[in-house]
C-alpha positions as CSV (number, residue, x, y, z in Angstrom):
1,X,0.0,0.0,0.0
2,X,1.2,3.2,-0.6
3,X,2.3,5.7,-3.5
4,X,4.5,3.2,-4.4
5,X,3.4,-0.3,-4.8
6,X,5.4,-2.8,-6.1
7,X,4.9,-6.4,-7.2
8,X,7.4,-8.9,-8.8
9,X,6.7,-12.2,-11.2
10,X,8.8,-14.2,-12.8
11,X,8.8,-17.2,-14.7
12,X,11.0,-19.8,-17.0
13,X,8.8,-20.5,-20.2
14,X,12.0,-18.8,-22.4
15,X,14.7,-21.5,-20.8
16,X,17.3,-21.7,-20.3
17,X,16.6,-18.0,-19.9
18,X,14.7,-16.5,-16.3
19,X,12.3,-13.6,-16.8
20,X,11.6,-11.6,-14.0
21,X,9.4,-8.4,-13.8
22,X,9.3,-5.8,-11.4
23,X,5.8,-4.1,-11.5
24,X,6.0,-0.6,-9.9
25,X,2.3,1.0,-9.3
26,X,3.0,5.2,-8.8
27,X,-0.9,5.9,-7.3
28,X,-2.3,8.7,-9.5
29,X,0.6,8.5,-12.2
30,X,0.3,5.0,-13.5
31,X,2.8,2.4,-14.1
32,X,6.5,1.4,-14.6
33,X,7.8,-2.6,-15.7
34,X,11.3,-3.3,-15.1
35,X,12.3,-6.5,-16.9
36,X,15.0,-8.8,-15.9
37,X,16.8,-11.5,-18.0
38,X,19.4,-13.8,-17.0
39,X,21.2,-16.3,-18.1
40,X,23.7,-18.2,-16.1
41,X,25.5,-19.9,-19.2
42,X,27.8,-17.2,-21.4
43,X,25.5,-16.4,-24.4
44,X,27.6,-14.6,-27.0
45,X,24.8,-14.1,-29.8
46,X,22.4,-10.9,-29.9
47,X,18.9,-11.7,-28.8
48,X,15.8,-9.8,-29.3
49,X,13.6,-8.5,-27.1
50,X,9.8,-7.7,-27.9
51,X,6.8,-6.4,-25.7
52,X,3.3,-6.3,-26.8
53,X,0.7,-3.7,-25.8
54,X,-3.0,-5.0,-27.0
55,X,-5.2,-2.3,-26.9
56,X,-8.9,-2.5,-27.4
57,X,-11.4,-2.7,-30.2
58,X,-11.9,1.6,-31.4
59,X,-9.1,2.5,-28.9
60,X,-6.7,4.9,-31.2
61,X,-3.1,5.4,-31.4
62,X,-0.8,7.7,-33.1
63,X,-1.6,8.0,-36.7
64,X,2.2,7.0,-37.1
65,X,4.8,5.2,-34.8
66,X,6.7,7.1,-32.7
67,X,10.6,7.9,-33.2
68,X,12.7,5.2,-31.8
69,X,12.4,5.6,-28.0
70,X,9.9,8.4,-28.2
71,X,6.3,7.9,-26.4
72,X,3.3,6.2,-27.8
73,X,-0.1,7.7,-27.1
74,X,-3.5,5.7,-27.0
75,X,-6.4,7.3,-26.5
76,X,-10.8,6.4,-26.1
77,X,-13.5,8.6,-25.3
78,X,-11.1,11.2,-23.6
79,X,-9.0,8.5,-21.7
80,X,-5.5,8.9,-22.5
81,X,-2.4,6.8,-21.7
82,X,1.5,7.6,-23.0
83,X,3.5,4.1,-23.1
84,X,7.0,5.3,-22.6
85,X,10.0,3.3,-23.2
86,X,13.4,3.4,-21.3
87,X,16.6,4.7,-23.0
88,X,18.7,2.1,-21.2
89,X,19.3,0.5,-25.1
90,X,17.9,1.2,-28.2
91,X,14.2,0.2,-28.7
92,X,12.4,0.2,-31.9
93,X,8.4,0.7,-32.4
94,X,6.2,-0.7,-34.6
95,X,2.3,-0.5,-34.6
96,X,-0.3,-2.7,-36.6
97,X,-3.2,-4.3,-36.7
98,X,-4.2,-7.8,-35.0
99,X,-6.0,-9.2,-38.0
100,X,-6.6,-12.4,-36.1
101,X,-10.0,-10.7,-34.3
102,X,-11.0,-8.7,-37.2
103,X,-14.4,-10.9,-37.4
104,X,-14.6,-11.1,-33.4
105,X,-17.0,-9.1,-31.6
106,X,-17.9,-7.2,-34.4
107,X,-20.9,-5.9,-32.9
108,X,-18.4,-4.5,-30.5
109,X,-16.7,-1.8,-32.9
110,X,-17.9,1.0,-33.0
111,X,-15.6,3.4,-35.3
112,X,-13.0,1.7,-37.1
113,X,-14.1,-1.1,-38.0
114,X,-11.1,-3.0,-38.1
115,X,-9.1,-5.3,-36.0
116,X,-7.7,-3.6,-32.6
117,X,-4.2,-1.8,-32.3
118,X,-1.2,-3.5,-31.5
119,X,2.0,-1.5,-30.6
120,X,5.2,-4.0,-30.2
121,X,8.5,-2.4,-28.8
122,X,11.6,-4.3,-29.5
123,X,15.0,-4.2,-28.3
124,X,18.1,-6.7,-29.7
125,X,20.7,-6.9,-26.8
126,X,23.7,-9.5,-25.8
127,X,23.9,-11.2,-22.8
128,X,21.8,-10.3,-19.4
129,X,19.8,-7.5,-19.5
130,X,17.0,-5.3,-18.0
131,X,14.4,-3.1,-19.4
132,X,12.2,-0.1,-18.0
133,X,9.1,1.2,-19.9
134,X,6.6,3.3,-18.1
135,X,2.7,3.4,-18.5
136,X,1.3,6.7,-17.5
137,X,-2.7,6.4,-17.3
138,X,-4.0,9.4,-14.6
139,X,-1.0,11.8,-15.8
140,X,-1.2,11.4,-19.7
141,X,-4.1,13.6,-20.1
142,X,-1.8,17.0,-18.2
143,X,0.6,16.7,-20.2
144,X,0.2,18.5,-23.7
145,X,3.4,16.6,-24.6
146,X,4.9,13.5,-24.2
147,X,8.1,13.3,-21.8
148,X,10.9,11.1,-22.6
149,X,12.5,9.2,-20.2
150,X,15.9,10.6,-19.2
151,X,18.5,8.0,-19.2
152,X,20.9,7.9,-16.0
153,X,23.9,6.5,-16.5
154,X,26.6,6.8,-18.9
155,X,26.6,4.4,-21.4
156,X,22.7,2.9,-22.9
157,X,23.5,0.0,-25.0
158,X,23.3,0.3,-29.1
159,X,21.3,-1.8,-31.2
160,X,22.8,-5.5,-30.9
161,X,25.1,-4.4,-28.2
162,X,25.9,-5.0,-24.2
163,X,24.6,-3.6,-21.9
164,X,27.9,-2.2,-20.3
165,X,26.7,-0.4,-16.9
166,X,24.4,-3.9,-16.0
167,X,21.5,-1.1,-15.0
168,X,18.5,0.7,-15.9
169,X,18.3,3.9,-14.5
170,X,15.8,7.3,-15.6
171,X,14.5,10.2,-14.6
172,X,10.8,11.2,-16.1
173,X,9.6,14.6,-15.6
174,X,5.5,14.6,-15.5
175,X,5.1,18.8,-16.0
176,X,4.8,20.8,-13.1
177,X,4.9,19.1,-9.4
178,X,6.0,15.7,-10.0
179,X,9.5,13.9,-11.2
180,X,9.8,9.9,-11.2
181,X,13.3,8.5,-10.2
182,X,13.6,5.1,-11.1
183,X,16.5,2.4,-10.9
184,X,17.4,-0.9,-10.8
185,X,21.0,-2.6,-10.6
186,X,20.2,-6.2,-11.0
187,X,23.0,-7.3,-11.6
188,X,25.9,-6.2,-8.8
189,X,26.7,-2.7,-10.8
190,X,25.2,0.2,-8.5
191,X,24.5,3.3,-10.5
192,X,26.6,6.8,-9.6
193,X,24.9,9.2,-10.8
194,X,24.5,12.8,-9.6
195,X,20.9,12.9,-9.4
196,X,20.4,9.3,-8.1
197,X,23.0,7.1,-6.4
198,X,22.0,3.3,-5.5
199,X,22.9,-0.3,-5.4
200,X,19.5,-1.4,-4.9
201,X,17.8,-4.1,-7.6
202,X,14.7,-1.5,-7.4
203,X,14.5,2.3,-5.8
204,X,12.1,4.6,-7.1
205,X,11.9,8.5,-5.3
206,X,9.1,10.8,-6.2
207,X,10.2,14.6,-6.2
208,X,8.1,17.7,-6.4
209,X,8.2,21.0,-8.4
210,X,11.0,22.4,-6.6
211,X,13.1,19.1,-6.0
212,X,11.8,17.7,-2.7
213,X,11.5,14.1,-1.8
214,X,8.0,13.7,-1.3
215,X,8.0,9.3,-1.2
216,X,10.3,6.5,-2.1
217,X,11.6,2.8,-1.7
218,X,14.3,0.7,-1.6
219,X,14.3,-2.8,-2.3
220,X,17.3,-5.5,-1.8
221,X,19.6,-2.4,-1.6
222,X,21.6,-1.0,1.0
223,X,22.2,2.7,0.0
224,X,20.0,5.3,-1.4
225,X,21.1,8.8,-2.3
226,X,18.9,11.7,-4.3
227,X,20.8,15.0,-5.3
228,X,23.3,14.1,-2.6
229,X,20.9,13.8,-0.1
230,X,21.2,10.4,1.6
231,X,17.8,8.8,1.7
232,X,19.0,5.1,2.9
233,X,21.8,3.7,3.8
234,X,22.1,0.0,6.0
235,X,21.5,-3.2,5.6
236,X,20.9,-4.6,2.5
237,X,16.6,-5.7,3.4
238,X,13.7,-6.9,0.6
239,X,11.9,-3.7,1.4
240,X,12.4,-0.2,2.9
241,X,10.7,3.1,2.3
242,X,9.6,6.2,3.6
243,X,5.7,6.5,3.5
């Protein structure tokens, strides 16, 4: 319970690779998915990476795909939400139709008349690696345009490349009042960055208009520092916050 709400899955059905999501709920912002992959065997080939967002039948997207790592925006009946991708590596859009349920619940459609959206996001990567993308729902419809998430560290990986720093790590400014810090160092490299400093496999810190920590959480970490300002700092523990 919480601003911050956070709930992790994983499961095997890609052996001899392990796929483990982090599921972070921001009450009244929306969404982030971290994505894990591992491997414990050395795997030198280039692997690719793609998620799929089903909307529903008559919900709209973009009447093109976005850039490469820009935002995606899906809209119905004045509901908005911006799917926003990490800039940890190099992701790829591309939006079509699901022609397999053009003839389903047809009575259904009410505009289009064709078969719902599909937007899939890809990323081709070597080795372990982990993903954010963020789901805004509440905040999409304040903000005239869509944010990018700011990548932390130093290094994001290329297209069919390593990730070098091990980490995802970004900062995503929601207009006036609210900044999302997220990170997560899976993988025994702690992020050093001015804005965010952490060794944790998941922290997230919610700052207001002027800077201020209003909430955040540490989990399986034992440091936490925001703008220099040391938030945590202890023994490493599966879950510690501050609301």
């Amino acid at each position: 319970g919480g601003p911050i709400e956070v709930v992790e899955a994983w499961h095997d059905a890609y052996a001899p690779w392990r796929h483990r999501r982090l599921l972070v709920h921001l009450a009244g912002l929306g969404f982030a998915f971290v994505d894990i992959l591992t491997k414990k065997a050395l795997d030198l080939r280039p692997n690719e990476w793609s998620q799929y967002y089903h909307f529903d039948f008559d919900v709209e997207i973009d009447a093109e795909k976005p850039s490469d790592g820009a935002a995606l925006r899906a809209q119905l009946d004045g509901a908005q939400c911006l799917l926003v991708p990490g800039g940890e590596a190099a992701s790829k859009w591309r939006c079509f139709r699901d022609e397999y349920l053009t003839e389903v619940y047809a009575p259904t459609r009410k505009r289009t008349g064709a078969g719902p959206w599909i937007a899939e996001l890809t990323r081709r990567t070597r080795g372990n690696a982990v993903f954010t993308n963020f789901i805004l729902t509440r905040a999409a419809r304040d903000l005239p345009q869509a944010p990018r998430a700011r990548y932390l560290g130093q290094h994001p990986s290329p297209w069919f490349g390593w990730q070098p720093e091990g980490l995802s790590a970004h900062a995503l400014d929601l207009g006036p009042g609210v900044r999302v810090l997220l990170a997560a160092c899976p993988f025994g490299k702690a992020l050093e960055s001015a804005e965010l400093a952490t060794d944790a496999e998941l922290a997230v810190v919610l700052q207001d208009a002027k800077g201020k920590v209003q909430h955040w959480c540490v989990a399986r970490g034992t440091r936490l520092t925001c703008n220099g300002k040391v938030l945590f700092k202890g023994k490493k523990s599966e879950w510690k916050k501050s609301f």
